[in-house]
C-alpha positions as CSV (number, residue, x, y, z in Angstrom):
1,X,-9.8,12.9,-5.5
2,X,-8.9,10.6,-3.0
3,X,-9.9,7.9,-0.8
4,X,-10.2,7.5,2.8
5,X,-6.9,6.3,4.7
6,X,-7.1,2.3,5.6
7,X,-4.7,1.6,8.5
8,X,-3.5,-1.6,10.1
9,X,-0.8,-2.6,12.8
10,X,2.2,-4.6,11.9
11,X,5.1,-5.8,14.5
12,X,8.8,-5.3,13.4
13,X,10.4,-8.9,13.7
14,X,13.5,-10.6,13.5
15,X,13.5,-11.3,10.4
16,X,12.8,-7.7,9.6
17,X,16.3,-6.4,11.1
18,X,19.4,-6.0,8.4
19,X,22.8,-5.7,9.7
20,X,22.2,-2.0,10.5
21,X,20.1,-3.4,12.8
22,X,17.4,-2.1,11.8
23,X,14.1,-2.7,9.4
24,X,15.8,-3.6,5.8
25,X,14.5,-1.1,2.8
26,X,13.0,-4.2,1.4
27,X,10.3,-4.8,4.6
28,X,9.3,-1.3,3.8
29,X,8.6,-2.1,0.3
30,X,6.9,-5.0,1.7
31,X,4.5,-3.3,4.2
32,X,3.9,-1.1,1.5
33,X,2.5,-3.3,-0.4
34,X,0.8,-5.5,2.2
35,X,-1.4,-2.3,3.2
36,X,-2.4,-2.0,-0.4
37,X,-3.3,-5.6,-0.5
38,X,-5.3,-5.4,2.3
39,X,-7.3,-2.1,1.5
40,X,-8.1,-3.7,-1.9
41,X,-9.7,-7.0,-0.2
42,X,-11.1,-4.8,2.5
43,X,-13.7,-2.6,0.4
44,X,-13.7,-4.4,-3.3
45,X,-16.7,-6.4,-4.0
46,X,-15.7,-10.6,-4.6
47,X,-16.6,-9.9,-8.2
48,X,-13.9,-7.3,-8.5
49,X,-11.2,-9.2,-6.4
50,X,-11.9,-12.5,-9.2
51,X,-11.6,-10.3,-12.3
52,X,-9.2,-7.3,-11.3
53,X,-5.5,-8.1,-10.3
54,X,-3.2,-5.2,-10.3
55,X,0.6,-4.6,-10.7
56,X,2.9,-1.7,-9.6
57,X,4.6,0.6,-12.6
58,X,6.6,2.6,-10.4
59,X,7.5,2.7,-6.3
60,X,9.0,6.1,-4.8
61,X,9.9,5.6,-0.9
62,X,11.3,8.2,1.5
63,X,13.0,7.0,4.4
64,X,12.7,9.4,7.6
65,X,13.8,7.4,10.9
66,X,14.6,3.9,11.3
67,X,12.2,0.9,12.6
68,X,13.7,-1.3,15.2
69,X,12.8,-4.7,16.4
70,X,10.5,-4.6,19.2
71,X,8.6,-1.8,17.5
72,X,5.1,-1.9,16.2
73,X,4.3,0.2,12.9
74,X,1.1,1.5,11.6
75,X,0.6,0.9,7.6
76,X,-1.7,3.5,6.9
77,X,-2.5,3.8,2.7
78,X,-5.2,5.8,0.6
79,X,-5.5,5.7,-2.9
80,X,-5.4,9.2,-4.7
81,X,-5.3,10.5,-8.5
82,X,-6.7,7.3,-10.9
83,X,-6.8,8.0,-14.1
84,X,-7.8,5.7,-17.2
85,X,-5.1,2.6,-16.4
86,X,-3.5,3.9,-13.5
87,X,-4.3,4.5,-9.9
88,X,-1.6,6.5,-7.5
89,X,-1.6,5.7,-3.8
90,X,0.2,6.8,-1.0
91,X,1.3,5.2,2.0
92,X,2.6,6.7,5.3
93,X,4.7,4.0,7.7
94,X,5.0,5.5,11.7
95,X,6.0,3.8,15.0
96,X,2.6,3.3,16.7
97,X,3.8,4.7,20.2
98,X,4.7,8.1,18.8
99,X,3.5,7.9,15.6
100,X,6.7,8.9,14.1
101,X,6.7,9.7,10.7
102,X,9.3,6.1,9.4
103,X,8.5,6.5,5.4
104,X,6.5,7.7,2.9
105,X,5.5,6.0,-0.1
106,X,4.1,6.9,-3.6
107,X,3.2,3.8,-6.0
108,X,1.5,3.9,-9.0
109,X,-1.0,0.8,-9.8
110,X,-2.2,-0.6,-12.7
111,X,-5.2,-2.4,-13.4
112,X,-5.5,-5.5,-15.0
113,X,-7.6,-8.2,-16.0
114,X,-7.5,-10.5,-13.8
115,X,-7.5,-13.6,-16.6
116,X,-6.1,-11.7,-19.5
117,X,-3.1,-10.3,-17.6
118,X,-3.7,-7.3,-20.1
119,X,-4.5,-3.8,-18.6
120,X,-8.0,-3.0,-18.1
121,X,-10.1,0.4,-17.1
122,X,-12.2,0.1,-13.7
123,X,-15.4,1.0,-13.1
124,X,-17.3,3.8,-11.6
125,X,-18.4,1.5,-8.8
126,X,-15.0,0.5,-7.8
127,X,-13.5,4.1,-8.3
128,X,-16.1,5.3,-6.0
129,X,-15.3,2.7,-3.9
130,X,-12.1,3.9,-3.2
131,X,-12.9,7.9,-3.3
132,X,-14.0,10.1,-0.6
């Protein structure tokens, strides 16, 4: 199962550019997890943005082609196996003029409770939430 794609527009800027001059590894991990961030406060209810917080286990990134300054990039996430305690989502990173393929991205999430800090299951309405 899994959920629709959530996109959203991001510039490359200065600050973005390594000494390769182009978008450092670590923007990508970033973006990555910006998307997510957004996509949770886009379609979760306030109740379940108070009581769940989540935290990655695990980050697999491809690289493809470089980002450059100047660019824009499109962030475009969806979430896809969840099990019990863990929900996968992928994330594809393009230039928005082409939409070259930049990176791909696989984390793996984990819920937790957002005043416990200990790991929680979710329920059906926010899995459903999330599904297509």
């Amino acid at each position: 199962m899994s959920s629709a794609p959530f996109e959203m527009i991001v510039p490359v800027l200065p600050d973005d550019i390594d000494e390769q001059n182009h978008v450092n590894n670590t923007v990508y991990l970033r973006w990555v997890q910006d998307v997510a961030t957004a996509h949770w406060r886009a379609l979760a209810s306030p109740n379940a943005q108070e009581n769940i917080a989540w935290v990655v286990l695990r980050h697999e990134i491809d690289y493809k082609m470089p980002a450059l300054f100047g660019d824009e990039v499109v962030l475009r996430t969806w979430v896809g196996k969840a099990s019990r305690l863990t929900f996968e989502r992928f994330t594809e990173i393009r230039r928005n003029g082409d939409r070259q393929l930049l990176s791909k991205a696989r984390t793996l999430w984990c819920p937790i409770n957002g005043q416990t800090s200990r790991p929680m299951r979710v329920s059906t309405e926010v899995r459903a939430q999330f599904s297509t």
